[in-house]
C-alpha beads as a LAMMPS data file, in Angstrom:
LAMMPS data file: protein, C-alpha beads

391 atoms
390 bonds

1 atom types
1 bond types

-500.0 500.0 xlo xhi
-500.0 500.0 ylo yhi
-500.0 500.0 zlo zhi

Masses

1 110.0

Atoms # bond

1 1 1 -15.909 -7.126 20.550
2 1 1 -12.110 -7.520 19.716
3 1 1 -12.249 -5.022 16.639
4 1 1 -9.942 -4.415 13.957
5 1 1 -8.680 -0.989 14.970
6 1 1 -9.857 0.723 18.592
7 1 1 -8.577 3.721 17.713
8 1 1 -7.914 6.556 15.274
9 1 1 -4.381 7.293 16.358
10 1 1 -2.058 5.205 18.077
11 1 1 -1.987 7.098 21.771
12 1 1 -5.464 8.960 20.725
13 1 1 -6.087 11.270 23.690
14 1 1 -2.377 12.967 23.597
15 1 1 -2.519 12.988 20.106
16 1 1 -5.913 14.566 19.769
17 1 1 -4.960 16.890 22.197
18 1 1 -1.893 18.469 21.088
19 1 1 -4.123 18.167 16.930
20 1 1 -6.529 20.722 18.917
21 1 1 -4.004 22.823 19.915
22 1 1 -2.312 22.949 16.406
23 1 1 -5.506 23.906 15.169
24 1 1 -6.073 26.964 17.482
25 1 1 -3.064 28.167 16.424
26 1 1 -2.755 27.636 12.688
27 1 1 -2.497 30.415 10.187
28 1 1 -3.771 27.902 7.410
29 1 1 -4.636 24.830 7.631
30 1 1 -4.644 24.145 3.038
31 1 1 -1.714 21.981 2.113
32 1 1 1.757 23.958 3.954
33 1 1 4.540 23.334 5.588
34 1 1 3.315 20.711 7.863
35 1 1 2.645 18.624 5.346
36 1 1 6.459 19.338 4.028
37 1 1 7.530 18.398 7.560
38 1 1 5.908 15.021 7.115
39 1 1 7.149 14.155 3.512
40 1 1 10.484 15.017 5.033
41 1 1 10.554 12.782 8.234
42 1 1 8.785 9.857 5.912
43 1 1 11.975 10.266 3.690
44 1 1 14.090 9.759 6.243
45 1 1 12.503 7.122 7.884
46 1 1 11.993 5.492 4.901
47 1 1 15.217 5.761 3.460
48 1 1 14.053 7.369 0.034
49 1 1 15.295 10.822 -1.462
50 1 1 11.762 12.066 -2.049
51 1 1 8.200 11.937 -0.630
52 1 1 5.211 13.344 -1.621
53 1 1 2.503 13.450 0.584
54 1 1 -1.595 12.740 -0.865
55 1 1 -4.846 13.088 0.704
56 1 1 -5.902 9.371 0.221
57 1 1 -3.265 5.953 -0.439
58 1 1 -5.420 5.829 -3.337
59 1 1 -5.351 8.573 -4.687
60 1 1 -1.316 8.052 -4.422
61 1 1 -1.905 5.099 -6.245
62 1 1 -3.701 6.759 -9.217
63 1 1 -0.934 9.601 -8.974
64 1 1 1.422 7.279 -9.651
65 1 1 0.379 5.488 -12.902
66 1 1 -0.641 9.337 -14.304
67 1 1 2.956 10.403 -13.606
68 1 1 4.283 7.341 -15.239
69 1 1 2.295 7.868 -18.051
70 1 1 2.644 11.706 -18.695
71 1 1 6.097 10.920 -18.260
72 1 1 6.387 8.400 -21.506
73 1 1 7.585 5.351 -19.787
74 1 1 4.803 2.721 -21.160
75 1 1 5.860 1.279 -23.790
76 1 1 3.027 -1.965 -24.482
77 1 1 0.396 -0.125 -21.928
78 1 1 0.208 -3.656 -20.737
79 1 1 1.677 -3.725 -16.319
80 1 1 1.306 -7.130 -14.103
81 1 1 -0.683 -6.891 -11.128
82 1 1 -0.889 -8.976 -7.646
83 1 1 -4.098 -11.228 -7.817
84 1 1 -4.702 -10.368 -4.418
85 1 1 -4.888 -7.250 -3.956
86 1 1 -6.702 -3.951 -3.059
87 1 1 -9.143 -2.269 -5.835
88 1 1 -7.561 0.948 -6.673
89 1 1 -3.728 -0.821 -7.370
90 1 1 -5.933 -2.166 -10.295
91 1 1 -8.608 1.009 -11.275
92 1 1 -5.762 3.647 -12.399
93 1 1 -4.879 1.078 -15.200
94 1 1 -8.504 0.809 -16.578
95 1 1 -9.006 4.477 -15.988
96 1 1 -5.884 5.459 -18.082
97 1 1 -6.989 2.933 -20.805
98 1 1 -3.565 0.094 -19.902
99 1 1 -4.326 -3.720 -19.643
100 1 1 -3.521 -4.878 -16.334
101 1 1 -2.734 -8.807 -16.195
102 1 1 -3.327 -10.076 -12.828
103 1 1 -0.318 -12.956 -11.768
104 1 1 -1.000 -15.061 -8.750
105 1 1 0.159 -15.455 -5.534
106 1 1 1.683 -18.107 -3.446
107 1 1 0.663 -19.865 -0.289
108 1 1 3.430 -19.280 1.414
109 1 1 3.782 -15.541 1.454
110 1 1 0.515 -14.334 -0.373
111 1 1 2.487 -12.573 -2.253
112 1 1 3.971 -12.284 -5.774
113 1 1 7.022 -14.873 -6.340
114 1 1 9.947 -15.115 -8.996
115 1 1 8.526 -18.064 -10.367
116 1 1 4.636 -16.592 -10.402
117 1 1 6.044 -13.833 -12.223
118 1 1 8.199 -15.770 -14.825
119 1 1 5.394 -17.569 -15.392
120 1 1 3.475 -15.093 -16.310
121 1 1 6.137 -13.323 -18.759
122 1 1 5.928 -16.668 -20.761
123 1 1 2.129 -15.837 -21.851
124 1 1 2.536 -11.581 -22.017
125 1 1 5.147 -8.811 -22.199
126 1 1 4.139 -6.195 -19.563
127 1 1 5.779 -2.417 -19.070
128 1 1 5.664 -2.380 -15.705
129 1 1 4.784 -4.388 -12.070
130 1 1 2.772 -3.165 -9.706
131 1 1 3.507 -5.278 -6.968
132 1 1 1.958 -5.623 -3.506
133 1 1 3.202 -6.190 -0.278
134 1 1 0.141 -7.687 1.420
135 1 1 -0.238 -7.351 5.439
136 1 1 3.198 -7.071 5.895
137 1 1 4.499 -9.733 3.826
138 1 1 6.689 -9.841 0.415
139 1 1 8.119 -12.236 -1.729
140 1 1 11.166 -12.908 -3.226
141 1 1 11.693 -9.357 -3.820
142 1 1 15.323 -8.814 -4.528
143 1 1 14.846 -11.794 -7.443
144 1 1 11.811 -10.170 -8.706
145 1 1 13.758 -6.521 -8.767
146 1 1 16.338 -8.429 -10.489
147 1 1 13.693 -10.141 -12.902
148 1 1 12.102 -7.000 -13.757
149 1 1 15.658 -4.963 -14.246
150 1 1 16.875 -7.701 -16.630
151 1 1 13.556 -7.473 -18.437
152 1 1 13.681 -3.698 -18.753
153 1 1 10.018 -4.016 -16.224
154 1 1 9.234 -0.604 -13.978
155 1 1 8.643 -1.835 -10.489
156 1 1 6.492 -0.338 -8.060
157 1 1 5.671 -1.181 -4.787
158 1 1 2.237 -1.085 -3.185
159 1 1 3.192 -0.770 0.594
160 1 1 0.184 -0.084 1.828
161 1 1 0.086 -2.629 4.446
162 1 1 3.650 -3.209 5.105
163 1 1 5.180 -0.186 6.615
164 1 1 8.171 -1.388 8.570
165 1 1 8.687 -4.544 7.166
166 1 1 11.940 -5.773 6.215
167 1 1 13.606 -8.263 3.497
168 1 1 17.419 -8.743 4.464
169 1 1 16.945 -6.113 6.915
170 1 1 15.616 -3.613 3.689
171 1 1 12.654 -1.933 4.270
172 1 1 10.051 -3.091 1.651
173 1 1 8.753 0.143 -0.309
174 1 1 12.554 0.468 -1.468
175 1 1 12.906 -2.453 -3.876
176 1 1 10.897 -0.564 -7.212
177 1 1 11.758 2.884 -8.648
178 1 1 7.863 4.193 -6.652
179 1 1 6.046 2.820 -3.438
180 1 1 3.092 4.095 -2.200
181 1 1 1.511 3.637 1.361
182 1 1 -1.844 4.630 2.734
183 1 1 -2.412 6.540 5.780
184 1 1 -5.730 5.312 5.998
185 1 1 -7.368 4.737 10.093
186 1 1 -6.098 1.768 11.005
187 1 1 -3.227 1.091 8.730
188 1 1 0.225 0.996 11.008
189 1 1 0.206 5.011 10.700
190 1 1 -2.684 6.608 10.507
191 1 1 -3.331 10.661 9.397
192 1 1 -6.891 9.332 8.937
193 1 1 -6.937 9.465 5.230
194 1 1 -3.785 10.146 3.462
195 1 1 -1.474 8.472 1.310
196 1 1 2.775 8.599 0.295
197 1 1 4.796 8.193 -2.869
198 1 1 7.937 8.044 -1.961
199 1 1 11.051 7.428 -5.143
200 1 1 14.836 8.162 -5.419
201 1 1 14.056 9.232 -9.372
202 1 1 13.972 13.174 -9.195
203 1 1 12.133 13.510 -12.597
204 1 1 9.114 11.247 -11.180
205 1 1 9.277 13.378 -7.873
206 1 1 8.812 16.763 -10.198
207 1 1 5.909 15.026 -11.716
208 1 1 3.888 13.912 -8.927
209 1 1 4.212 17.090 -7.127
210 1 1 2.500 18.474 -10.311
211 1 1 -0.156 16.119 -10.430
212 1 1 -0.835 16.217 -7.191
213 1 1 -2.108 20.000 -7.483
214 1 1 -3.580 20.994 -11.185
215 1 1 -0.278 20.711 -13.279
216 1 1 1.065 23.742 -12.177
217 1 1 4.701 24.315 -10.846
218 1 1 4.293 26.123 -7.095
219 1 1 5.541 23.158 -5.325
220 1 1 8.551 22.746 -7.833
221 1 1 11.935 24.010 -6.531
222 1 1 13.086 27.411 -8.248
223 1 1 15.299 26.346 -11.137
224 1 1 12.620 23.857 -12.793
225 1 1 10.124 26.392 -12.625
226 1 1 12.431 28.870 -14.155
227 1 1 12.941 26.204 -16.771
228 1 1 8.967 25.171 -17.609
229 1 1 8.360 29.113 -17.876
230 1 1 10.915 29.638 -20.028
231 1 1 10.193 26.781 -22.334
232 1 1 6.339 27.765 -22.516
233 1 1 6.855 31.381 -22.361
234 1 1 5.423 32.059 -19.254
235 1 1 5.113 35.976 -17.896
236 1 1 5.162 36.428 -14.193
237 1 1 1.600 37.581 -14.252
238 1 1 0.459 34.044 -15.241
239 1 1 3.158 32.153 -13.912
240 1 1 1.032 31.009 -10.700
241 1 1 -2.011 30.050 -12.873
242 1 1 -0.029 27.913 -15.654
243 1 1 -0.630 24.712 -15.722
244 1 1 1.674 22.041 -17.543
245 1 1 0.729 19.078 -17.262
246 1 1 -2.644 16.570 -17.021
247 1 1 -2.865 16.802 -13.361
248 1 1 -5.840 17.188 -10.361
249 1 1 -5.961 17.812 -7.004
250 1 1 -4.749 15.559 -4.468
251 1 1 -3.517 17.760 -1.895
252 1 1 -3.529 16.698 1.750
253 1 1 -4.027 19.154 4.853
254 1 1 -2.009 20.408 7.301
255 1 1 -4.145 18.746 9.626
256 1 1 -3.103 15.527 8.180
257 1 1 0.643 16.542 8.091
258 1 1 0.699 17.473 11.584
259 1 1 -1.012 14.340 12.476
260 1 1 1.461 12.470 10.465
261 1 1 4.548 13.912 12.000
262 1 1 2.947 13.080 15.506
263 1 1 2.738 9.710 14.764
264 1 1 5.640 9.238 12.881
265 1 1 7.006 9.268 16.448
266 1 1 5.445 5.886 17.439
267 1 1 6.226 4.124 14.426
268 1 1 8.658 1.963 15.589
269 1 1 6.951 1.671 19.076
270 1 1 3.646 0.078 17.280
271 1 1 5.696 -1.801 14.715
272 1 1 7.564 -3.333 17.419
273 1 1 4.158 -4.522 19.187
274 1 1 2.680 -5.822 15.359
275 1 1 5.654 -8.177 15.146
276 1 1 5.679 -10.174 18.782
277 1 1 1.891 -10.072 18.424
278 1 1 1.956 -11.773 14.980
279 1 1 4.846 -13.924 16.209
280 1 1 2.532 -15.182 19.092
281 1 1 -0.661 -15.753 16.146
282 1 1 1.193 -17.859 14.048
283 1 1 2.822 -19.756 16.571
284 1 1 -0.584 -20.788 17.167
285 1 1 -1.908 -21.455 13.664
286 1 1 1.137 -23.094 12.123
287 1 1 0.236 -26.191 14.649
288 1 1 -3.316 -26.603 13.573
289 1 1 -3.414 -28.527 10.166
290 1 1 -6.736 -26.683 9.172
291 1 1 -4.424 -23.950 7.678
292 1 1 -2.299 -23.300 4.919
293 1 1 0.972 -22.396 6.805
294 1 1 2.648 -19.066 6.328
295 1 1 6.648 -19.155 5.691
296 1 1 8.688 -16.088 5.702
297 1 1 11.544 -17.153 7.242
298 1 1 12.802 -15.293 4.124
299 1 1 12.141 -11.727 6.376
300 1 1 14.040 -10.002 8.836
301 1 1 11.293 -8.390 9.933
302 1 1 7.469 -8.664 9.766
303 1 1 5.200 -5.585 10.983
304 1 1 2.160 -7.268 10.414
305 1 1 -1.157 -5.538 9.540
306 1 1 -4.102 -7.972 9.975
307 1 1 -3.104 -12.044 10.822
308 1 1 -4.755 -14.123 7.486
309 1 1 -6.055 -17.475 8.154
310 1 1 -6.413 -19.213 4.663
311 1 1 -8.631 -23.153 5.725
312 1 1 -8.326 -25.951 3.730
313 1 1 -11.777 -26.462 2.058
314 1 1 -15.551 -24.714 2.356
315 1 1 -16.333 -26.391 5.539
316 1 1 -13.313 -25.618 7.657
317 1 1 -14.069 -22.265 6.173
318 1 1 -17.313 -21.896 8.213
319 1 1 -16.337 -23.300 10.964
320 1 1 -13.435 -20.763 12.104
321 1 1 -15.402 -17.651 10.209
322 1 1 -18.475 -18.443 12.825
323 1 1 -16.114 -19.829 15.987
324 1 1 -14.155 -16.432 15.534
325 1 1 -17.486 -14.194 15.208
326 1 1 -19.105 -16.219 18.025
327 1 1 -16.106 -14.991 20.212
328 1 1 -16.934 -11.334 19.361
329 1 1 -13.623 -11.122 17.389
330 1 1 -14.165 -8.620 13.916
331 1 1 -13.166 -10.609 10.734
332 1 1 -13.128 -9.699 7.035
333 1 1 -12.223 -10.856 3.637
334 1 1 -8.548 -10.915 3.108
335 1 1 -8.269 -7.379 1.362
336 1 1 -9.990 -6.921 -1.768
337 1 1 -10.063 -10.688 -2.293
338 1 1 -8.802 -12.066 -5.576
339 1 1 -9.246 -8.847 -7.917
340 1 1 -10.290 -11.498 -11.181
341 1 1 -13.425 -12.341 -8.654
342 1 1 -14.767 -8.417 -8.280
343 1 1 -17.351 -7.957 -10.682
344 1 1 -15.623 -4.512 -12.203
345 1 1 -12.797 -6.958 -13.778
346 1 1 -15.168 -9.426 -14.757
347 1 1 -16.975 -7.101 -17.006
348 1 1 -13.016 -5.736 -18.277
349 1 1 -12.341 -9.615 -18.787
350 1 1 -15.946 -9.890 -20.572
351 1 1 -15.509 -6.583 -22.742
352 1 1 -11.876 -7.462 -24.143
353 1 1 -12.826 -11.571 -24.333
354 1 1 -9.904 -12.305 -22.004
355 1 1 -9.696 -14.957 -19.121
356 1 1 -7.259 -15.209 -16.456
357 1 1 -6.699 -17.664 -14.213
358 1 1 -5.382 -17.258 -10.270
359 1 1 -6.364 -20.516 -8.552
360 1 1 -4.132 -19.814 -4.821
361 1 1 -5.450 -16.217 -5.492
362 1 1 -9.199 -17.665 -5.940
363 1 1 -8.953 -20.083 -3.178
364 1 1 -7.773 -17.222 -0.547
365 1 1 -10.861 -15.160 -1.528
366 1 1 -12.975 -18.471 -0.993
367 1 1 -11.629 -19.849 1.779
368 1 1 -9.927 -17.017 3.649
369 1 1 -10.300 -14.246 6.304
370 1 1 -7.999 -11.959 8.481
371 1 1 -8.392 -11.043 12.088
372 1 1 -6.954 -8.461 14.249
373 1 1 -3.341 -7.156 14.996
374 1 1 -3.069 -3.702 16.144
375 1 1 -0.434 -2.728 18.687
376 1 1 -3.659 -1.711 21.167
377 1 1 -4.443 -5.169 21.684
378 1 1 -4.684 -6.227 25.281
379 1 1 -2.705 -9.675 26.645
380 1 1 -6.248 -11.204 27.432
381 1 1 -7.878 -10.256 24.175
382 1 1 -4.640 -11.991 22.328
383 1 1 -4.944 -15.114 24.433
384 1 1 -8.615 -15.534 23.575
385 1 1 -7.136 -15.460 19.747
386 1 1 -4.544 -17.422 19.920
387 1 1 -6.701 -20.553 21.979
388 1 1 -9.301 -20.237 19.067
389 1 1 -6.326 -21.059 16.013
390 1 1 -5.549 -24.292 18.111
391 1 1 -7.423 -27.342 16.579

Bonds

1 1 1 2
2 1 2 3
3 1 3 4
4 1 4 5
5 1 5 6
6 1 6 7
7 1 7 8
8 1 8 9
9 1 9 10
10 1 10 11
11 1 11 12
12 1 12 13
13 1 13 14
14 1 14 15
15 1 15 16
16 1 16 17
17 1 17 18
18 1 18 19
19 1 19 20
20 1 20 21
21 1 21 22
22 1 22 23
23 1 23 24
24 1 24 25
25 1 25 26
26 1 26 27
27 1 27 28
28 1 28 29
29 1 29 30
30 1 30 31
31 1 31 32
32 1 32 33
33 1 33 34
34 1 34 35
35 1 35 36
36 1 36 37
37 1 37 38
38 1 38 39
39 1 39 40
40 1 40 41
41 1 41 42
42 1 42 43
43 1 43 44
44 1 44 45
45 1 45 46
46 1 46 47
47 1 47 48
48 1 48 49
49 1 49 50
50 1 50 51
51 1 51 52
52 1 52 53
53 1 53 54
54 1 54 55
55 1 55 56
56 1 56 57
57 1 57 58
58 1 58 59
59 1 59 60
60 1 60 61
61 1 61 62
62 1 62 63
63 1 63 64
64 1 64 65
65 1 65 66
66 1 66 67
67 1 67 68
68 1 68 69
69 1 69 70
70 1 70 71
71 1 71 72
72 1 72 73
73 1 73 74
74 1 74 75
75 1 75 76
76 1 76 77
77 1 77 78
78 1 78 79
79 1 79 80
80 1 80 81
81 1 81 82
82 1 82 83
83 1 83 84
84 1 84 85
85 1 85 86
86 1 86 87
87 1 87 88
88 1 88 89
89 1 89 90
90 1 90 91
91 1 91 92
92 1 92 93
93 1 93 94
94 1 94 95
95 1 95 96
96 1 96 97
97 1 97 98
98 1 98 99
99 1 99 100
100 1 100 101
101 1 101 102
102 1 102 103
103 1 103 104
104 1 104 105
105 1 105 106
106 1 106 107
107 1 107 108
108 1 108 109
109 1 109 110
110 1 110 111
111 1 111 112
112 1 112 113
113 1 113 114
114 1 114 115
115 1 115 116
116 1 116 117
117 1 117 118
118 1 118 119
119 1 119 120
120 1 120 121
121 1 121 122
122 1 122 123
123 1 123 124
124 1 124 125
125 1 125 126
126 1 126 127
127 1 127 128
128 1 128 129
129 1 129 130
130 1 130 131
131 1 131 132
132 1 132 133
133 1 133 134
134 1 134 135
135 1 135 136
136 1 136 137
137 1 137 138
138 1 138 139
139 1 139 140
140 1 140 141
141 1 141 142
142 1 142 143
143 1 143 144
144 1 144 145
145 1 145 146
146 1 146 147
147 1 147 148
148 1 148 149
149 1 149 150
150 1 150 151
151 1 151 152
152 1 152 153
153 1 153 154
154 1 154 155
155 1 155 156
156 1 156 157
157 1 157 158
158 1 158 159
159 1 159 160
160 1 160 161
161 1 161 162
162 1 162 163
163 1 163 164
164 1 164 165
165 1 165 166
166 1 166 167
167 1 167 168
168 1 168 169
169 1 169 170
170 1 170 171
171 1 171 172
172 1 172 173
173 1 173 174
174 1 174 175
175 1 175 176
176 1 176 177
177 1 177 178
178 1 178 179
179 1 179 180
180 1 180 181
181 1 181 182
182 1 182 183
183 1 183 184
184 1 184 185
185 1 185 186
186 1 186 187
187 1 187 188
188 1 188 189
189 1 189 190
190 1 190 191
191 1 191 192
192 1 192 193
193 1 193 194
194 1 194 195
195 1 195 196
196 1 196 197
197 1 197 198
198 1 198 199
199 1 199 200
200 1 200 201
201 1 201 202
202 1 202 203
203 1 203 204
204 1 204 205
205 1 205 206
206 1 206 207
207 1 207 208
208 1 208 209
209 1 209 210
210 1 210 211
211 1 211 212
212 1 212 213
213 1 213 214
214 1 214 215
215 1 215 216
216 1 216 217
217 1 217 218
218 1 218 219
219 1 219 220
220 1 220 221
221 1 221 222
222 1 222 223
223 1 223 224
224 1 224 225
225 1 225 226
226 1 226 227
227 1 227 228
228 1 228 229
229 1 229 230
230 1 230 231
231 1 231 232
232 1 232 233
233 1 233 234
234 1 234 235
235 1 235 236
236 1 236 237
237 1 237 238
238 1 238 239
239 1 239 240
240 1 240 241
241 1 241 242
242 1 242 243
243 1 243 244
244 1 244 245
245 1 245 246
246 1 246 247
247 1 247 248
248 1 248 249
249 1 249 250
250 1 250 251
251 1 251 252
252 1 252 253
253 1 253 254
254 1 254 255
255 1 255 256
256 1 256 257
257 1 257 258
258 1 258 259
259 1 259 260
260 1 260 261
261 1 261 262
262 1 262 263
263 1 263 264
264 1 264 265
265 1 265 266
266 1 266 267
267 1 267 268
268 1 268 269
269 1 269 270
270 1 270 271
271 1 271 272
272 1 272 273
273 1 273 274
274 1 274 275
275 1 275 276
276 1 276 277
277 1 277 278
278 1 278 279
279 1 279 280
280 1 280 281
281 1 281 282
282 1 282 283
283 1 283 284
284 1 284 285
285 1 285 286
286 1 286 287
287 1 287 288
288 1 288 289
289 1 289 290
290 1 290 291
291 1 291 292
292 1 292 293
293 1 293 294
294 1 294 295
295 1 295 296
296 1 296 297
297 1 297 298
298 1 298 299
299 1 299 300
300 1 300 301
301 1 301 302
302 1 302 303
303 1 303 304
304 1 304 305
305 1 305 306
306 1 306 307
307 1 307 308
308 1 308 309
309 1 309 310
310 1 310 311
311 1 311 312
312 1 312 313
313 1 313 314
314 1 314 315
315 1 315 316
316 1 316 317
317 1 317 318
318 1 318 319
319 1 319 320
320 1 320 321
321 1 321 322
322 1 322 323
323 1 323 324
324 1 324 325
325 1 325 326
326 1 326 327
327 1 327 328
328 1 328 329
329 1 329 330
330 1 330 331
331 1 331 332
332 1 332 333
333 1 333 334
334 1 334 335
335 1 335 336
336 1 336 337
337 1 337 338
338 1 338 339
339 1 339 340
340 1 340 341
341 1 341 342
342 1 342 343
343 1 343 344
344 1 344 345
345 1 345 346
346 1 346 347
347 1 347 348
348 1 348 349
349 1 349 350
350 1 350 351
351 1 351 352
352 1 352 353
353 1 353 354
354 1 354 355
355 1 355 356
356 1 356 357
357 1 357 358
358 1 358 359
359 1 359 360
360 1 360 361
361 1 361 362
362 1 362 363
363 1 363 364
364 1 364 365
365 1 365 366
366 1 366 367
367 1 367 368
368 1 368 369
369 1 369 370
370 1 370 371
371 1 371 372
372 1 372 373
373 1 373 374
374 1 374 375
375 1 375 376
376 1 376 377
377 1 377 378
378 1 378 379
379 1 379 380
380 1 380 381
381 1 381 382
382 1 382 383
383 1 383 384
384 1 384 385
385 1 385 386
386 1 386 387
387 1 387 388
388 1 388 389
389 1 389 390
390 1 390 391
């Protein structure tokens, strides 16, 4: 079978070796400098000011809308969502009692456009976007940053899937005041579960360190802790139990940290092989009618996750889901689907009498599955692809 992901790292046996030897030698292996190291190097390759390293992408996620909302910065408790998306860009909103209004995607880019977005302002105000960047693609982002900055919107970038990509040669995860990306086995880098917030707003950075780990201030640099014990009249005696803010605990491992700076080597190796492989894929499927074509000429750069094929109609449908599994090649739903078609927002839509409609988002979790690109695929395995997207 021609599977999804072969392996858990990117070059598995060195990596697992040297993971073995870090292990031997630890003197803890609890949340440490490792897993500084990591945030660090991410910042850098990123190009953000701060990271701060979780043990799950969604659990960064979740992070994210807490610190936004300790923080004061809703204003309606209403934020826009991408139809298609993944679950938990959507669960942090119910769980912290906001409305999240899904806005659909477009064809082209299966993303979030402008226009979509516009759109969707005309019918409800909304404190902040959660947008995502779905297997490597984007939208219009710089117009929707602009959109958003105009409209006084927060934007923040699920990035999930899209680590490396580019839009006029800017890494997306850099357009919105927050990104986060999972770490996840099988996403471009994987620490096997793990997740990233990365932001340039130092404020936001404080927070999520603190509700990463219980509310309290170890992780914060020396002058803002001086300044919360201060404020709270806080004794040294009870300064490392103290707790400030509604927090939990999120914290990653050092064997994830170690694992991340070990592959953070590699990144632009496998991003490298994501692109010319998904450059080959669509080659293929932009000359079979069957398919909705893709267009993001609009990119500099595409590191592609998973290749989408989104068929015309129900029948077509069938026909490449069962020619593709026939041919031993793993296929699944295109992420979470359209998130207005899981049952946990039908019964939000049912309890608050509310009805949204995303018909390209609806017709890509209909019609719609994604196949494999991972940078250990071999040249034989991709020509067997590429000769079942021809017509």
């Amino acid at each position: 079978m021609i599977k999804l992901m072969k392996s858990t790292f990117y070059k598995e046996e060195e990596t697992k070796k040297k993971l073995c030897e870090f292990i031997m030698k630890a003197k803890k292996l609890s949340m440490g400098d490792k897993c500084q190291e990591f945030e660090k190097k991410f910042s850098e390759y990123q190009g953000r000011k701060y990271s701060v390293f979780f043990n799950t992408g969604s659990s960064a996620n979740f992070a994210l809308i807490h610190s936004l909302v300790n923080l004061g910065r809703m204003k309606t408790n209403k934020n826009g969502f991408s139809a298609l998306t993944w679950p938990t860009n959507v669960m942090p909103s119910l769980q912290h009692n906001l409305n999240p209004i899904p806005i659909d995607i477009s064809f082209d880019h299966l993303n979030i456009s402008s226009e979509k977005l516009i759109q969707s302002l005309k019918k409800s105000d909304i404190d902040f976007l959660f947008i995502t960047n779905l297997l490597g693609f984007c939208g219009d982002l710089d117009k929707i940053a602009e959109v958003c900055e105009k409209k006084g919107i927060i934007l923040i970038e699920d990035n999930c899937e899209s680590l490396g990509s580019e839009l006029n040669k800017i890494k997306l995860g850099n357009f919105g005041m927050a990104s986060t990306f999972s770490f996840f086995v099988g996403h471009h880098l994987s620490t096997i579960e793990g997740g990233m917030v990365c932001t340039d707003d130092e404020e936001l950075y404080h927070m999520l360190q603190m509700v990463r780990a219980h509310g309290w201030d170890r992780n914060l640099p020396g002058e803002k802790q001086s300044k919360l014990r201060r404020e709270n009249n806080i004794t040294d005696f009870y300064s490392g139990y103290s707790f400030y803010v509604s927090a939990y605990n999120f914290r990653p491992t050092e064997i994830q940290g170690f694992i991340g700076v070990e592959q953070l080597k590699y990144i632009d190796e496998m991003n490298k092989i994501r692109n010319k492989n998904f450059i080959e894929f669509n080659g293929a499927a932009q000359s079979n009618p069957d398919f909705y074509k893709l267009d993001l000429r609009h990119m500099s750069f595409v590191s592609n996750f998973t290749y989408p094929l989104i068929c015309k109609d129900s029948k077509l449908f069938e026909k490449y889901k069962n020619k593709f599994q026939e041919n031993g090649i793993e296929i699944r739903p295109i992420v979470g689907g359209s998130i207005v078609e899981q049952p946990f927002f039908k019964s939000y839509l049912k309890n608050n009498s509310l009805d949204f409609q995303c018909p390209n988002a609806k017709k890509i979790h209909e019609f719609g599955f994604y196949f494999p690109n991972n940078p250990e695929l071999t040249e034989q395995e991709k020509e067997i692809i590429s000769k079942l997207l021809k017509r």
